[in-house]
N, C-alpha and C positions, 0 to 999 in steps of 0.2 A: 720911316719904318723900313726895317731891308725887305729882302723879295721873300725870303725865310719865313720873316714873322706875317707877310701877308698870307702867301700861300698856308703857310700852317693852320692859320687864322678864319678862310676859306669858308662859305656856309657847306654843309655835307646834303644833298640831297637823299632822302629815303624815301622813296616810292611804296605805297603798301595799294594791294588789287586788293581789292574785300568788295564783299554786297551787304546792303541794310538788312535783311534777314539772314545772315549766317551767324549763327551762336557764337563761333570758332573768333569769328572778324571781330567778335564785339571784344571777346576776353580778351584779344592778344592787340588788342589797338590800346586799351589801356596797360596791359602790361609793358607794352613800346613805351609808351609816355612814362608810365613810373621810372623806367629805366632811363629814361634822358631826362627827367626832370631832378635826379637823385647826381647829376653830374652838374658841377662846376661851370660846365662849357655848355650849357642845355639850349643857349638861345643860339648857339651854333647850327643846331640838328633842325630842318627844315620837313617833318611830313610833307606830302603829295599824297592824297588821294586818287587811285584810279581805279575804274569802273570793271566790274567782272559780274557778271549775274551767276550767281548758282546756282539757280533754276530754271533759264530761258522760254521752257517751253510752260510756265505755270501761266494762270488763267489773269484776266485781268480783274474780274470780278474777287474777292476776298473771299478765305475761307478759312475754316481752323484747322490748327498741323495735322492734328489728325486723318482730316479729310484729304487733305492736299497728299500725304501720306499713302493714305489707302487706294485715293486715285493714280499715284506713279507706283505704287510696287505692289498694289494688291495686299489681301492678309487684313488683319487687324490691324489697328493702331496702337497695342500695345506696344509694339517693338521701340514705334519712335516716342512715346510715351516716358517708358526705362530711360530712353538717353534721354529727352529732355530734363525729367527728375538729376538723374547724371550730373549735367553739365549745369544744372541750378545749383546743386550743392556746392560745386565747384565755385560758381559766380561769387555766391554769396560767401562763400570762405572768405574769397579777395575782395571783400566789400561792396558787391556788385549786385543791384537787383535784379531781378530775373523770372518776369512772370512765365507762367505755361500757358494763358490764354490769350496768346496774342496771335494775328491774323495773318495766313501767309496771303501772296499775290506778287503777279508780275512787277519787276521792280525796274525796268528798264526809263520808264518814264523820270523814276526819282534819281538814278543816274543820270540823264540829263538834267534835271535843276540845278545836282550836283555842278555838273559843270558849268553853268552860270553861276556857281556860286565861288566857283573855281576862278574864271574870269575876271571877278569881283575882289577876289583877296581873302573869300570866307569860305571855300570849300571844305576845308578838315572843320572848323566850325560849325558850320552846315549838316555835315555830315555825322559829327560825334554828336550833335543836341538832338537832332532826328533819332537818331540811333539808340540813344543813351533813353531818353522817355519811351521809345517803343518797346527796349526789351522791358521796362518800369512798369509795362501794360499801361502805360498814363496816355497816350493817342493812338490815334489808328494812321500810321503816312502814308496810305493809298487813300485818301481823302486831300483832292488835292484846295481845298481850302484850308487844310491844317496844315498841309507844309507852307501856302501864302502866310501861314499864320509864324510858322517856323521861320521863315526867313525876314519877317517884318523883328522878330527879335533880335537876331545877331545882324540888324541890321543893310539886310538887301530889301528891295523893294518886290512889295508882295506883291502887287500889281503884272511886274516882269514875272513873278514866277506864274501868275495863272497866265500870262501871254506864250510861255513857253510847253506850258501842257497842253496849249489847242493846237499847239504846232507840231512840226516833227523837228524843231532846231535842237540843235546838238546828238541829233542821232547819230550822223556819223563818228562825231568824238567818243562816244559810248563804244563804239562799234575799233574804233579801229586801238582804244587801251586794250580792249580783249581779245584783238588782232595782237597787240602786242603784247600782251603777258604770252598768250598759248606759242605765239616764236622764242619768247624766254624759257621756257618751260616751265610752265604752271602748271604746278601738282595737285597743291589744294590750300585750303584758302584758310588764313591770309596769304597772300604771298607778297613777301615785302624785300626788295631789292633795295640795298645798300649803297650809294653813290656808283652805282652800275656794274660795281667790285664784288658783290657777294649775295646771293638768293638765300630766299629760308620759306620752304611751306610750311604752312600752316601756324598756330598759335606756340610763340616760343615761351619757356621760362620768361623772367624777369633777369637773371642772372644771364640766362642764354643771350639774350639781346645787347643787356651790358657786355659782356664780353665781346660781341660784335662791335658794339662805339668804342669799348677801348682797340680793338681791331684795326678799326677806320681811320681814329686819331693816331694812331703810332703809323701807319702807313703812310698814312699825309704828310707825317713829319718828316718822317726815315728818307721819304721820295724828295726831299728837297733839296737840291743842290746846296 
């Protein structure tokens, strides 16, 4: 094989920052995937998950948007009620369930299982099965026996993950993806950087993103001696 057809050939890394409760992270993670799985070259394209909380200072104890809502900005709940309605319509256009009674809370914990699941070879895994049942309203993943349960499915051992909720292991890795999105300049969320050549906040088209991999792939190519 010449050096051409390797490099061209090449896996593409795409990093995407998101957090388990951000609506935004959910629709635009599978619009990502639709767009790379609608290409020819798909087992090319490598996601990475990395950690960004959108809420940092939310409580650990669970509670409904609402609440969470009226506690950071005061007012009613109606406001974030409309967008949620909103962005359900939206979901469910694209085939996506999307309940409104599902429970916010500090997510930093489930970002580090992440990363052992990261570790492991199942991090996007991990991450899209947690995420995908919770906007379904089908579990609650501040129950950290439901994510041991979560991860006995795709295969990591449930045991490590309650050993790593009594800990503080992988804090620092949580800690320093969000160190390094905010020096990329993270706007809002998703933000998903392209083989380290191109950013995009927040949730893009399907078409937008494709247009990105064809981006990627002519670049990789055109760059080769």
């Amino acid at each position: 094989m010449s050096s051409k057809e390797t490099n061209a050939a090449a896996p593409i890394v795409i990093e995407v920052w998101a957090d388990l409760s951000c609506p935004w992270c959910y629709v635009g993670k599978h619009r990502l995937q639709r767009a790379i799985d609608s290409r020819a070259d798909a087992d090319r394209f490598q996601v990475k998950l990395r950690s960004f909380e959108l809420n940092p200072n939310a409580p650990h104890t669970p509670e409904t948007i609402e609440s969470a809502f009226i506690r950071s900005h005061g007012g009613n709940a109606n406001v974030v009620l409309q967008a949620e309605r909103q962005i359900q319509a939206l979901s469910q256009r694209e085939g996506l369930p999307f309940s409104l009674d599902r429970l916010n809370a500090n997510t930093f914990d489930f970002h580090r299982v992440v990363h052992y699941a990261e570790e492991a070879g199942k991090g996007l895994e991990f991450f899209s099965r947690v995420q995908d049942r919770f906007f379904a309203g089908e579990i609650n993943p501040f129950d950290a026996e439901v994510l041991a349960q979560v991860a006995a499915e795709v295969g990591l051992s449930a045991d490590r993950v309650r050993t790593v909720l009594t800990s503080d292991e992988y804090a620092d890795a949580v800690r320093a993806d969000t160190h390094e999105g905010q020096a990329l300049g993270i706007q809002g969320m998703p933000f998903t950087v392209f083989d380290r050549r191109f950013a995009a906040s927040g949730a893009q088209s399907v078409e937008a993103y494709g247009q990105v991999l064809d981006n990627l792939v002519t670049d990789a190519t055109d760059g080769v001696a």
